[in-house]
C-alpha positions in Angstrom: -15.3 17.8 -26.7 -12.3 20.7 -27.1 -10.8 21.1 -30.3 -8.0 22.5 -30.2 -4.6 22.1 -27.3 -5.4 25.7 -25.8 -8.9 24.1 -25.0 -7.6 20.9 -23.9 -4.9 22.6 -21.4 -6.5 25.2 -20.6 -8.4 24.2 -17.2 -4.7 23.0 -15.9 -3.8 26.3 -16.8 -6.2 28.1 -14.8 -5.4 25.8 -12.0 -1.8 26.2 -12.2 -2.1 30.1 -12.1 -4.5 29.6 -9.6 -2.3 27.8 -6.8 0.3 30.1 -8.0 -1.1 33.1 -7.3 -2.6 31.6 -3.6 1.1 30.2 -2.8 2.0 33.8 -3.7 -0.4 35.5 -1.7 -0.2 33.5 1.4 4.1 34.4 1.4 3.2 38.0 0.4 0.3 38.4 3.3 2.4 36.6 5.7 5.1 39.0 5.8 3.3 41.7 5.6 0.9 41.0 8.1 3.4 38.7 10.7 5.5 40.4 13.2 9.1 40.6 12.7 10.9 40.1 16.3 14.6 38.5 16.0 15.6 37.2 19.2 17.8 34.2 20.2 14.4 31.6 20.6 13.6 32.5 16.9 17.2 32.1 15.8 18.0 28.7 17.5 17.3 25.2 15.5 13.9 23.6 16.7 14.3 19.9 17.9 11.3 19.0 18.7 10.3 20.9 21.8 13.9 19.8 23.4 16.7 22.3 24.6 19.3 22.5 21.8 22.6 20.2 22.6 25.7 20.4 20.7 26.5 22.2 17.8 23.9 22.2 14.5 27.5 21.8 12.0 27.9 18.2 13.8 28.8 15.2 12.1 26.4 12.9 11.0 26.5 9.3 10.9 27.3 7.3 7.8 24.3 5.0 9.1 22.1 7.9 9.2 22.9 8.0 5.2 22.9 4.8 4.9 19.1 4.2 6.5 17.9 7.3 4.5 18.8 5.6 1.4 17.6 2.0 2.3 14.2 4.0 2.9 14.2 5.6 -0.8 14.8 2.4 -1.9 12.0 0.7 -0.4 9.6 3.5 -1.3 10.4 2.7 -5.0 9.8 -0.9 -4.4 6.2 0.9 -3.4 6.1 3.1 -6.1 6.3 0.2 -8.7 4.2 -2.5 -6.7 1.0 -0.4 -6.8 0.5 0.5 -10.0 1.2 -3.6 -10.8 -1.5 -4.3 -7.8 -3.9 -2.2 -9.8 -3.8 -4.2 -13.6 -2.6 -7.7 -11.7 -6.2 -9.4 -13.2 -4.9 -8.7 -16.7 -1.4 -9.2 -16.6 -1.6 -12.5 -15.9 1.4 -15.6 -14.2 4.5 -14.4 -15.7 4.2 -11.2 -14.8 3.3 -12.2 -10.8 6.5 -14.5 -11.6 8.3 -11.4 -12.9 7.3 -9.2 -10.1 8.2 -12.3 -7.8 11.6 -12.0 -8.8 11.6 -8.3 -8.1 10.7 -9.0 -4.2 12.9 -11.6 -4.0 15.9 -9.7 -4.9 14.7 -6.5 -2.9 14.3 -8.6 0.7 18.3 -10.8 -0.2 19.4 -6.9 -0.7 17.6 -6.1 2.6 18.8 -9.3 4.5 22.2 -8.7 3.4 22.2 -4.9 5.2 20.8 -6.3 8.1 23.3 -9.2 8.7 26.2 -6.3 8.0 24.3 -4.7 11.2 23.4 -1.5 9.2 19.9 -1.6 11.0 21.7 -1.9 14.2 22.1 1.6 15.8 23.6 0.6 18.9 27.1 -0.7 17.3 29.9 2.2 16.6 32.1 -0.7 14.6 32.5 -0.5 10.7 30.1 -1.9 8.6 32.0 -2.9 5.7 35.2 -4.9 5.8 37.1 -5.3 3.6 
């Protein structure tokens, strides 16, 4: 059993330095070793195999925002219902009752954006009125 932090640390150390050094190399080799051609191909934006339309400074959406944060949103609900999945045995009713609550209040937030018609792409009216 180590003794001492440096002996306790010490193998995420290595492993640190490790992927370092390889995340390092790999840059370093690559453009050493890759060919350097500039044309105007290399220099457009890539949209998925598709001819570029428009200009890449265009205007987003607000929806576009406001999707991007509902999905951050809903990927902390995730990152909070697993770990409680994983002890649920030992934690016993209240804190399915507690947890309850937190789904309940994520899906009235989520039924609320959807009857405001953020969800709905095809619309081009403003989504909240005041």
């Amino acid at each position: 059993m180590p003794s001492s932090p440096l002996e306790v640390y010490f193998p995420v150390l290595v492993q640190a330095l490790l992927g370092l050094g390889l995340a390092l190399g790999l840059v370093g080799a690559s453009s050493l070793l890759g060919k350097k051609l500039w044309n105007k191909v290399k220099d457009s934006p890539y949209e998925c195999g598709m001819a570029p339309q428009g200009n890449a400074e265009g205007r987003f959406s607000v929806k576009f925002y406001l999707v991007g944060m509902l999905f951050i949103l809903f990927d902390i609900e995730a990152v909070f219902l697993y770990p409680w999945v994983v002890v649920y045995r030992d934690l016993g009713l209240v804190a399915f009752a507690e947890m309850a609550i937190f789904v309940i209040l994520i899906l009235c937030g989520f039924f609320y954006i959807w009857k405001k018609g953020v969800l709905d792409w095809s619309k081009t009216t403003q989504i909240f009125h005041r």
